[in-house]
PDB file with SEQRES, HELIX, SHEET and CRYST1 records, atoms N, CA, C and O in Angstrom:
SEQRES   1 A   58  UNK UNK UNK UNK UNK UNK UNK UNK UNK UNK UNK UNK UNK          
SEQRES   2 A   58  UNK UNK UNK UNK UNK UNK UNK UNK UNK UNK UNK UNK UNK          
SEQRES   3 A   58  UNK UNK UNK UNK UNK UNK UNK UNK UNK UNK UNK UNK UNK          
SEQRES   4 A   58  UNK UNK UNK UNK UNK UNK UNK UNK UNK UNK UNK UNK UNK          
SEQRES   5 A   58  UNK UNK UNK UNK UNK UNK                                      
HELIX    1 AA1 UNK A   11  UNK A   13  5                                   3    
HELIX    2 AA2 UNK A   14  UNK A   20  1                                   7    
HELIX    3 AA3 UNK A   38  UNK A   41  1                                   4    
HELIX    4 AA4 UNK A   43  UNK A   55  1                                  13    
SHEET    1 AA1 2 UNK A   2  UNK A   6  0                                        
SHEET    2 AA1 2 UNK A  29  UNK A  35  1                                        
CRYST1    1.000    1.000    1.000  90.00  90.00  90.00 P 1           1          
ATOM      1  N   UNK A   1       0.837  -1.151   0.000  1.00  0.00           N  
ATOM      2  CA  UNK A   1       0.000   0.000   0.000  1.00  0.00           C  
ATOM      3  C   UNK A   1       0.894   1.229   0.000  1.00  0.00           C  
ATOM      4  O   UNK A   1       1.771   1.570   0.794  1.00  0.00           O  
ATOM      5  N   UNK A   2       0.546   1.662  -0.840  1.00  0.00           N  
ATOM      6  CA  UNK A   2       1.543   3.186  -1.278  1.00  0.00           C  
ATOM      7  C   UNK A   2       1.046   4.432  -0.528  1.00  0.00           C  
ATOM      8  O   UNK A   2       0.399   5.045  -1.376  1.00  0.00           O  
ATOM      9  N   UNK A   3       1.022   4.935   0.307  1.00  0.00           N  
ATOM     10  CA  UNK A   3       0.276   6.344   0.766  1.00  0.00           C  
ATOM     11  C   UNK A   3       0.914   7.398   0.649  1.00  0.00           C  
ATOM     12  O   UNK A   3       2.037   7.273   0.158  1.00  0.00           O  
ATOM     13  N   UNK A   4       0.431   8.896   1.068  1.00  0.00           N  
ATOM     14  CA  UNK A   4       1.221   9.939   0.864  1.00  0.00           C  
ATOM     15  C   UNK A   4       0.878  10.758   1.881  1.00  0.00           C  
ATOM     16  O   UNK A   4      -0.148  10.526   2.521  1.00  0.00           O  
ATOM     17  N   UNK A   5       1.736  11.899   2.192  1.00  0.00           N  
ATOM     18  CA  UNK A   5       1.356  12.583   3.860  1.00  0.00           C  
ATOM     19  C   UNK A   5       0.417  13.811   3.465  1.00  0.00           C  
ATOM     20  O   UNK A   5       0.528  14.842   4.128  1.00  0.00           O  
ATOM     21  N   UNK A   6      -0.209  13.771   2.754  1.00  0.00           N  
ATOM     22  CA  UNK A   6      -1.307  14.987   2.237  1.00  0.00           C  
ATOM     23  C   UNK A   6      -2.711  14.186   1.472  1.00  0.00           C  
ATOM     24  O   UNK A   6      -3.022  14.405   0.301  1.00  0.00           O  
ATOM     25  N   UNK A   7      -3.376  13.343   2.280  1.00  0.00           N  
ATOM     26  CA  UNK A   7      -4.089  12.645   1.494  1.00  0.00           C  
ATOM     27  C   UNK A   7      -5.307  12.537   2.463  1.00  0.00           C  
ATOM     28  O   UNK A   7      -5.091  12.743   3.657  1.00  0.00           O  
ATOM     29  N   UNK A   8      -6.633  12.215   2.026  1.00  0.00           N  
ATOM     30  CA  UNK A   8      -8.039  12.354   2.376  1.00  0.00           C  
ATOM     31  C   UNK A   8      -7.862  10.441   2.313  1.00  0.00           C  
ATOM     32  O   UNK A   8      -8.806  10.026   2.985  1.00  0.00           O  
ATOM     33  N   UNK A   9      -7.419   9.785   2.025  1.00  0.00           N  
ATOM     34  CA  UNK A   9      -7.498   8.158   2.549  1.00  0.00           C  
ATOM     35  C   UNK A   9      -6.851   7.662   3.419  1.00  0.00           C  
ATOM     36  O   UNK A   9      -5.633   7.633   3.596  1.00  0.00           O  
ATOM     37  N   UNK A  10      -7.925   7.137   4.154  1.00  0.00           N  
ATOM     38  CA  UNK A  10      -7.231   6.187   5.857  1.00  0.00           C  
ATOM     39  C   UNK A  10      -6.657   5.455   5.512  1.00  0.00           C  
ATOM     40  O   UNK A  10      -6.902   4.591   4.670  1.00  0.00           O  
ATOM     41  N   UNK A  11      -5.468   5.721   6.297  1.00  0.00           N  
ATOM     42  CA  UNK A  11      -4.171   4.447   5.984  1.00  0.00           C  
ATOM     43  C   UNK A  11      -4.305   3.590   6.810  1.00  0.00           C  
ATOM     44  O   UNK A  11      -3.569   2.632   6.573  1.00  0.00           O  
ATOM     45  N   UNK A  12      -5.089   3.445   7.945  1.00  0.00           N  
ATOM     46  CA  UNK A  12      -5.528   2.346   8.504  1.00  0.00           C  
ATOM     47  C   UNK A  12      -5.402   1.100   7.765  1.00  0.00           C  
ATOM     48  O   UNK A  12      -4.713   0.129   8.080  1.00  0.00           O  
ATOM     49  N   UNK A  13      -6.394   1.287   6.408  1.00  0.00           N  
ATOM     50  CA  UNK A  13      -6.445   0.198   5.386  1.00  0.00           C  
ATOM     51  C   UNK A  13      -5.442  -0.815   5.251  1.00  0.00           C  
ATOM     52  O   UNK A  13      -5.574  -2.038   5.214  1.00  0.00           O  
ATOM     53  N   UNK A  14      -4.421  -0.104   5.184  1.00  0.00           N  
ATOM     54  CA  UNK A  14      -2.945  -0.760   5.133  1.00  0.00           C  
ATOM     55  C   UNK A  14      -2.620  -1.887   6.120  1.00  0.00           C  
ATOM     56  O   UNK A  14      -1.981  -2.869   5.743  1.00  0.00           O  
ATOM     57  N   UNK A  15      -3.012  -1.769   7.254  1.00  0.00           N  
ATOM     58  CA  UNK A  15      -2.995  -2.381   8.471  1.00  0.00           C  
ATOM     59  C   UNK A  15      -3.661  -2.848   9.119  1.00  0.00           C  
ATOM     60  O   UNK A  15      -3.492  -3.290  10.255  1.00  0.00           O  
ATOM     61  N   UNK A  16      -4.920  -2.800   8.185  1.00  0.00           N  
ATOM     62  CA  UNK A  16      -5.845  -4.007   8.478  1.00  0.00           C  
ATOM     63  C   UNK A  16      -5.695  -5.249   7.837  1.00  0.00           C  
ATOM     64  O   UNK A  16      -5.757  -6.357   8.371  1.00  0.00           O  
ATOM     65  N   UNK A  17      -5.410  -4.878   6.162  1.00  0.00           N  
ATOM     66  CA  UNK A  17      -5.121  -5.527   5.182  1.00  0.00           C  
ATOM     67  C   UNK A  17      -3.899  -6.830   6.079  1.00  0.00           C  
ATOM     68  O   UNK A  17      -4.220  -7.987   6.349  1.00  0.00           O  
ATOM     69  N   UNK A  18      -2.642  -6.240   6.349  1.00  0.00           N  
ATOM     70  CA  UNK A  18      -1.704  -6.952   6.699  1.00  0.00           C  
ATOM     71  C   UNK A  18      -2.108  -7.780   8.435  1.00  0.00           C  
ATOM     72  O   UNK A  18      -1.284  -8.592   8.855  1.00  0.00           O  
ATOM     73  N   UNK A  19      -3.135  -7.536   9.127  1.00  0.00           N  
ATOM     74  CA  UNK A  19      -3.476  -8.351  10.067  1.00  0.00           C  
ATOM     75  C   UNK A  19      -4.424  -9.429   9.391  1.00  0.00           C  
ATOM     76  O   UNK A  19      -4.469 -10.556   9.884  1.00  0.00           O  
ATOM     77  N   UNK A  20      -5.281  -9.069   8.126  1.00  0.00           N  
ATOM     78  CA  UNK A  20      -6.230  -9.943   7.354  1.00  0.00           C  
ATOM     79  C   UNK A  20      -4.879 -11.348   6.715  1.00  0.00           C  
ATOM     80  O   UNK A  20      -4.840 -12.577   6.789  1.00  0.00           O  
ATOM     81  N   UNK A  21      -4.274 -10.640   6.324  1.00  0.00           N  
ATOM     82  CA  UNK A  21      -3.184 -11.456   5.631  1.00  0.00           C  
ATOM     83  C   UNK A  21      -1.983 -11.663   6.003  1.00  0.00           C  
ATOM     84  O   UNK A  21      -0.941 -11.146   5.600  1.00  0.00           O  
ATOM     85  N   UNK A  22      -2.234 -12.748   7.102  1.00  0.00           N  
ATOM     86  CA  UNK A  22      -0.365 -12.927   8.062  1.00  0.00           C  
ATOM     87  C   UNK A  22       0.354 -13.527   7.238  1.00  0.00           C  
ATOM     88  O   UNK A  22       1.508 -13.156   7.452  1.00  0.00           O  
ATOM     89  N   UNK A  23       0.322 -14.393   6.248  1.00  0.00           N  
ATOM     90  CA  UNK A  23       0.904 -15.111   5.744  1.00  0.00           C  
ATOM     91  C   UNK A  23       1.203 -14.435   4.041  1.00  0.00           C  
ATOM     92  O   UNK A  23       1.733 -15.191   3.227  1.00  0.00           O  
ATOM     93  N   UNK A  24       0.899 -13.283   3.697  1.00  0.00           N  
ATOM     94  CA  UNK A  24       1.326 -12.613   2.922  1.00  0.00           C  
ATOM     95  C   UNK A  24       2.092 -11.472   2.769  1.00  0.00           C  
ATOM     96  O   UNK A  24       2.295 -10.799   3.780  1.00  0.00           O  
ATOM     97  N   UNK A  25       2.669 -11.033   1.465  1.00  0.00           N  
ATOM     98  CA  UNK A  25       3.636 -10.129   1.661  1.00  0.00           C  
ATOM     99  C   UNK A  25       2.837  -8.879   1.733  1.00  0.00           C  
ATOM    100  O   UNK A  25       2.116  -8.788   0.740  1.00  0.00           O  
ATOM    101  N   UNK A  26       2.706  -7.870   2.567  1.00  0.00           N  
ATOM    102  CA  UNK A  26       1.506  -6.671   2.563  1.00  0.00           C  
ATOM    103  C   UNK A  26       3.137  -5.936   3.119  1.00  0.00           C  
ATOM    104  O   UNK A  26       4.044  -6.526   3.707  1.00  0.00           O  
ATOM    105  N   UNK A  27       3.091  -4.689   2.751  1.00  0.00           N  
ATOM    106  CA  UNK A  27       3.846  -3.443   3.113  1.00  0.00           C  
ATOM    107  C   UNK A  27       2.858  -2.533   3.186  1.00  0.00           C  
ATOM    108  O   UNK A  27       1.837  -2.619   2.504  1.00  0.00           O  
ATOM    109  N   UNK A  28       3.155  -1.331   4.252  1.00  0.00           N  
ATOM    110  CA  UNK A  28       2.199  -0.113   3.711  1.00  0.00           C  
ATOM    111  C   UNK A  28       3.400   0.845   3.951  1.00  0.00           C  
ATOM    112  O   UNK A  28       4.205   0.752   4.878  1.00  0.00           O  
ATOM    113  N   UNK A  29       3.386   2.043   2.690  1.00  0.00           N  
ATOM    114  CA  UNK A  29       4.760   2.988   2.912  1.00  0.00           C  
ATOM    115  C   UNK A  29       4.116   4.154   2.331  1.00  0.00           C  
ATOM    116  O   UNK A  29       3.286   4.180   1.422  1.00  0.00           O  
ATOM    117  N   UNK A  30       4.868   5.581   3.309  1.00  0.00           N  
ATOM    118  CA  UNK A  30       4.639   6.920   3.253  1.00  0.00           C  
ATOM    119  C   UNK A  30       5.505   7.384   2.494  1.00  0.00           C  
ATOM    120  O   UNK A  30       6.694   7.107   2.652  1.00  0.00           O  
ATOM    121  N   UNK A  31       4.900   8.487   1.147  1.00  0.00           N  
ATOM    122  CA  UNK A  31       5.678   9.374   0.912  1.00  0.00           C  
ATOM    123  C   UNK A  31       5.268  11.017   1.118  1.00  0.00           C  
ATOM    124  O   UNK A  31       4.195  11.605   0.986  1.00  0.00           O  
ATOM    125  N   UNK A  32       6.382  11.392   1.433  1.00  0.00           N  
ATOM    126  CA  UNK A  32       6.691  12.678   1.918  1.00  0.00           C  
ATOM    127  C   UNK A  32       6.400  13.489   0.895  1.00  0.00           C  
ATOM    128  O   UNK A  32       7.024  13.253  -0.140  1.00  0.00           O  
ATOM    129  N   UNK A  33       5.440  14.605   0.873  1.00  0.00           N  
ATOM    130  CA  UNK A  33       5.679  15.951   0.099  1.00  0.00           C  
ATOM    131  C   UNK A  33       4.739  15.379  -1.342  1.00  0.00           C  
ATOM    132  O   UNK A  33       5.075  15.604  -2.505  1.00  0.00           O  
ATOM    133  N   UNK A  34       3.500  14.596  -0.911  1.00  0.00           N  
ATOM    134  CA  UNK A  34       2.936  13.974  -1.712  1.00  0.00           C  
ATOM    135  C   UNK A  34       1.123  14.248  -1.699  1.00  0.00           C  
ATOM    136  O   UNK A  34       0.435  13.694  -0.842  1.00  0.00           O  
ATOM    137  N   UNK A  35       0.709  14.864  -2.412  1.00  0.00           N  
ATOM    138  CA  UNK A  35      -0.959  14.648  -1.863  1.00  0.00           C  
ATOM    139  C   UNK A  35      -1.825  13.584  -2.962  1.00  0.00           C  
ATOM    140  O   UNK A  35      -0.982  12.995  -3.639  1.00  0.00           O  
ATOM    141  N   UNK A  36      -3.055  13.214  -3.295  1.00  0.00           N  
ATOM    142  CA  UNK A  36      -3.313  11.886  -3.419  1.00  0.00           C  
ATOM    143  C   UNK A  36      -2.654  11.908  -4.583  1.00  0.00           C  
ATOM    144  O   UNK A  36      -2.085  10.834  -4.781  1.00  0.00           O  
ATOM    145  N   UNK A  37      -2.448  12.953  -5.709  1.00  0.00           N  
ATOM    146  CA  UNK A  37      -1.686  12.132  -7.060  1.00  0.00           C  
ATOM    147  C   UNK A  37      -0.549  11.925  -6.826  1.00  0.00           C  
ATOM    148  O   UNK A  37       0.033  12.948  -7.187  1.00  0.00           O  
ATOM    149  N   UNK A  38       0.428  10.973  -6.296  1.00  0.00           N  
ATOM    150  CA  UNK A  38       1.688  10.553  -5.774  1.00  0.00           C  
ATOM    151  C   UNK A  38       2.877  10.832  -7.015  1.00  0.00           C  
ATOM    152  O   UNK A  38       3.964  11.405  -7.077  1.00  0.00           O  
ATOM    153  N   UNK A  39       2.254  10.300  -7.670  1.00  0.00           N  
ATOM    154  CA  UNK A  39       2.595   9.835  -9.006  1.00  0.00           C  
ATOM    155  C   UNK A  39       3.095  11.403  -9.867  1.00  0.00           C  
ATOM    156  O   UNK A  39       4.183  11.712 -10.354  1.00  0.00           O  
ATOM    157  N   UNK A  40       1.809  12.152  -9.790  1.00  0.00           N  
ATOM    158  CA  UNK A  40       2.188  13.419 -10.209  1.00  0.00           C  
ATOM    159  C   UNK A  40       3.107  14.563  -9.247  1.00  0.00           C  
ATOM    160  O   UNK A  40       3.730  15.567  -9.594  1.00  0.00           O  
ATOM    161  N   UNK A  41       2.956  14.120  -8.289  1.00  0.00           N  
ATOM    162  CA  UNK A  41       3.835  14.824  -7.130  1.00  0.00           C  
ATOM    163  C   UNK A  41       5.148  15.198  -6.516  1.00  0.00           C  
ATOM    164  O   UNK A  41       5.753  16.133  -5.991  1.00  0.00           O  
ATOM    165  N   UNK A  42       5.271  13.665  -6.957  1.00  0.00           N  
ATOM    166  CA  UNK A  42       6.611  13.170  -6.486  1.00  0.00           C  
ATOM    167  C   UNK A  42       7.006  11.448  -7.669  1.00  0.00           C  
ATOM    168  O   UNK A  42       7.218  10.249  -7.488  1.00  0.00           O  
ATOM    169  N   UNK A  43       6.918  12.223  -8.580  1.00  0.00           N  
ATOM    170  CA  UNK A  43       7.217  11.046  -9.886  1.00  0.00           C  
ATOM    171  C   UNK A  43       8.827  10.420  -9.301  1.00  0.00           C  
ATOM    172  O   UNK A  43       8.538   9.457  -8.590  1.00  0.00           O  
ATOM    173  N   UNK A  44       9.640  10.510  -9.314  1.00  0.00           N  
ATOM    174  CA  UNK A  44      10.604   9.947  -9.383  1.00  0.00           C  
ATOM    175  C   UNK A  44      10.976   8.680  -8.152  1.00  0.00           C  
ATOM    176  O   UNK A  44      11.565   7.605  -8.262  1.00  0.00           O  
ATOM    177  N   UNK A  45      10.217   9.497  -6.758  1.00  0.00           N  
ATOM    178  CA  UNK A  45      10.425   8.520  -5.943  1.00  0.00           C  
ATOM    179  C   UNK A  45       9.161   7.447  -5.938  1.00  0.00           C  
ATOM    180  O   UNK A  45       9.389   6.374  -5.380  1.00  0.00           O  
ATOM    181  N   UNK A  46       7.685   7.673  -6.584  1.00  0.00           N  
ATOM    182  CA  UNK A  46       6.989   6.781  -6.549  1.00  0.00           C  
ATOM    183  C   UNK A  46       7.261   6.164  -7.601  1.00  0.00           C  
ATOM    184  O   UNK A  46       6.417   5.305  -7.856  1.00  0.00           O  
ATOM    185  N   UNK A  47       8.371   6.263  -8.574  1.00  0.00           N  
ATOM    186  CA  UNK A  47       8.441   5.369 -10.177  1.00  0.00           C  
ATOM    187  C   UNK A  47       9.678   4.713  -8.868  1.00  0.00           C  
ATOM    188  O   UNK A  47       9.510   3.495  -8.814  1.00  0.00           O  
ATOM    189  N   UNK A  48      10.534   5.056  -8.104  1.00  0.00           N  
ATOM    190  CA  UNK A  48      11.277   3.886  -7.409  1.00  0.00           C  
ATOM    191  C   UNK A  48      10.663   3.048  -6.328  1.00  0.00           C  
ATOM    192  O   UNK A  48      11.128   1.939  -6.065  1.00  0.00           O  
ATOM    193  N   UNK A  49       9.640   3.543  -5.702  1.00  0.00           N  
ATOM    194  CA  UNK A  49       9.357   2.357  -4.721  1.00  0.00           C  
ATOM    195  C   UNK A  49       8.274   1.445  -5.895  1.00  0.00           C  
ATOM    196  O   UNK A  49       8.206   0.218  -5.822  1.00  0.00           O  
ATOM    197  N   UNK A  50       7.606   2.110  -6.774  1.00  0.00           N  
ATOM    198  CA  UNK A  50       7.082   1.268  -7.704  1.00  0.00           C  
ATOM    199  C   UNK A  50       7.897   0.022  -8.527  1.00  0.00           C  
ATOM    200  O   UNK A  50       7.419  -1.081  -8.792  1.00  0.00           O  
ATOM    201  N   UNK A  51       8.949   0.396  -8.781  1.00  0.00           N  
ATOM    202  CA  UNK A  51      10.119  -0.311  -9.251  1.00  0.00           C  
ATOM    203  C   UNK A  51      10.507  -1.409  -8.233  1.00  0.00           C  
ATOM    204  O   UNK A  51      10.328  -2.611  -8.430  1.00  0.00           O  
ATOM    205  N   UNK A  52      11.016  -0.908  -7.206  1.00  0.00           N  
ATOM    206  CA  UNK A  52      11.428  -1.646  -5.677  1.00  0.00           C  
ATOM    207  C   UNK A  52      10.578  -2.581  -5.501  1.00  0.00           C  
ATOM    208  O   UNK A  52      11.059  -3.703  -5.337  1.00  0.00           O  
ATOM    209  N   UNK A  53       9.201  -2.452  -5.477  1.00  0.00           N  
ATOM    210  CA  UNK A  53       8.032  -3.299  -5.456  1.00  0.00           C  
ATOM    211  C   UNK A  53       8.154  -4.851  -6.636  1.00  0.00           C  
ATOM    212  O   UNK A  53       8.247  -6.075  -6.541  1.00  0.00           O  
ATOM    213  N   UNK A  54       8.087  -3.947  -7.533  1.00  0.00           N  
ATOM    214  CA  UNK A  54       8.602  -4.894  -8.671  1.00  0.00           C  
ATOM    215  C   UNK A  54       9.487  -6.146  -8.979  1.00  0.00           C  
ATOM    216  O   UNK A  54       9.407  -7.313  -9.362  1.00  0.00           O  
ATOM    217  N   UNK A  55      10.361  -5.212  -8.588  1.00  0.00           N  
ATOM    218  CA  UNK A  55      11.881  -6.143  -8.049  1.00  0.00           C  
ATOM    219  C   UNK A  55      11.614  -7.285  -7.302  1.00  0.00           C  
ATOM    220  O   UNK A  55      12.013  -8.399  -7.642  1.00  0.00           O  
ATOM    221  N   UNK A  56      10.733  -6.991  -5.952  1.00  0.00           N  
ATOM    222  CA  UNK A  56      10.954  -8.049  -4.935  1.00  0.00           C  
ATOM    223  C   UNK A  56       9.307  -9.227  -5.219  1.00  0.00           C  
ATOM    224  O   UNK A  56       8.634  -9.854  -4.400  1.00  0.00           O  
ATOM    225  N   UNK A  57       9.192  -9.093  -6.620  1.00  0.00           N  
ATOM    226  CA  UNK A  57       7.913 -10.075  -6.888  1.00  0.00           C  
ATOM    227  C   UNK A  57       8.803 -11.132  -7.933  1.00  0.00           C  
ATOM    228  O   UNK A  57       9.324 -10.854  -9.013  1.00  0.00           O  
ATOM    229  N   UNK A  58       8.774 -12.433  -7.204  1.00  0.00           N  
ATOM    230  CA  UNK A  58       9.113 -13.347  -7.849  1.00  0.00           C  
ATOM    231  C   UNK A  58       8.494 -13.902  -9.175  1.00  0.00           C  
ATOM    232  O   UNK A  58       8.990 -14.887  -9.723  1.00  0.00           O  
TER     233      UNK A  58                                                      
END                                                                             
């Protein structure tokens, strides 16, 4: 779960998700200086944890 520190969605979600699913891989991660378009905000570091994500899927 990707979130950002300027955003109208409960990140709770994140951490319910990962108590629903012990036995799966669930992350939830903040980016800084981000409101909900992450992507448009802060392109470079959400194209790397997007990437990072990527990486660690077998």
């Amino acid at each position: 779960m990707i979130y950002v520190s300027d955003t109208w969605i409960d990140t709770s979600t994140g951490k319910k998700v990962k108590m629903q699913r012990p036995d799966s891989y669930v992350r939830d991660m903040e980016i800084e200086g981000a409101s909900h378009h992450v992507y448009a905000d802060q392109p470079y570091i959400f194209n790397a944890v997007v990437e990072k994500i990527c990486d660690s899927v077998d």
